[in-house]
C-alpha positions in Angstrom: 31.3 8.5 18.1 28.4 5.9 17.9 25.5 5.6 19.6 23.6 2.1 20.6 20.1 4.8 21.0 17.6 5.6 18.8 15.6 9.0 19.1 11.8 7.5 19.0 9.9 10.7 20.1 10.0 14.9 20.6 7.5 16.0 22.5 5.9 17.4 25.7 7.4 15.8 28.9 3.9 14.7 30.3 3.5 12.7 27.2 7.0 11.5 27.2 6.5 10.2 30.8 3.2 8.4 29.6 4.9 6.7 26.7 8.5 5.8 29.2 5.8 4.2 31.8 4.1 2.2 29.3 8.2 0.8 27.8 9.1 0.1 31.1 5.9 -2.7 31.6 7.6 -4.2 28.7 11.0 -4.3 29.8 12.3 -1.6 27.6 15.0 1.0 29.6 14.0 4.6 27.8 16.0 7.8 28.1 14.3 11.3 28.6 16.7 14.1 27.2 15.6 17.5 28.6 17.5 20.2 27.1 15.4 23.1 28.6 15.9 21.6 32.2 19.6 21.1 31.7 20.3 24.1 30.2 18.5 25.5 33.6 20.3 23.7 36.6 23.6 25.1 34.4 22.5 28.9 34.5 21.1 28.7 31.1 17.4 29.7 29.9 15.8 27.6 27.3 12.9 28.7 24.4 12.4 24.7 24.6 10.5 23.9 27.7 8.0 21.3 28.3 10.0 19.6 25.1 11.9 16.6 25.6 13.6 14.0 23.4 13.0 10.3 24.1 15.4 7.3 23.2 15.4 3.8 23.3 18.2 1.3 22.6 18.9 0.5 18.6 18.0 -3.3 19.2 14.7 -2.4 21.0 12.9 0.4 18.2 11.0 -1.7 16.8 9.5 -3.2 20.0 9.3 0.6 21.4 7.8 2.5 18.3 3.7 0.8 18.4 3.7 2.3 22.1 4.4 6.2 20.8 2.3 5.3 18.0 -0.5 4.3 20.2 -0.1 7.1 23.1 0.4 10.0 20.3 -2.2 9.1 18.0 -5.1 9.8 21.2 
């Protein structure tokens, strides 16, 4: 199976957010994978918390990747 999503970032959720916020004033649709808080809500624990995974559409990486740069390299 394909995917049309790009993994642009792994990080801390807070900085995740920051990064989404800033995509979505340019029109770019990002998708926050939390493993620690789905492995929770199923019953699960998780040595992974606070870290998520962020992904953008294939077409939009480019576009997308000067915003992590920017928030990550603070």
């Amino acid at each position: 199976m394909t995917s049309n999503y790009k993994k642009i970032f792994t990080g801390d959720s807070l900085v995740a957010r920051q990064i989404v916020s800033q995509l979505h004033g340019l029109g770019i649709e990002a998708i926050i994978k939390d493993e620690a808080e789905s492995a929770r809500l199923s019953g699960f624990a998780s040595s992974m918390l606070g870290q998520v995974d962020l992904f953008v559409n294939k077409d939009e990486v480019a576009k997308a990747t000067p915003v992590v740069n920017k928030i990550t390299q603070k």
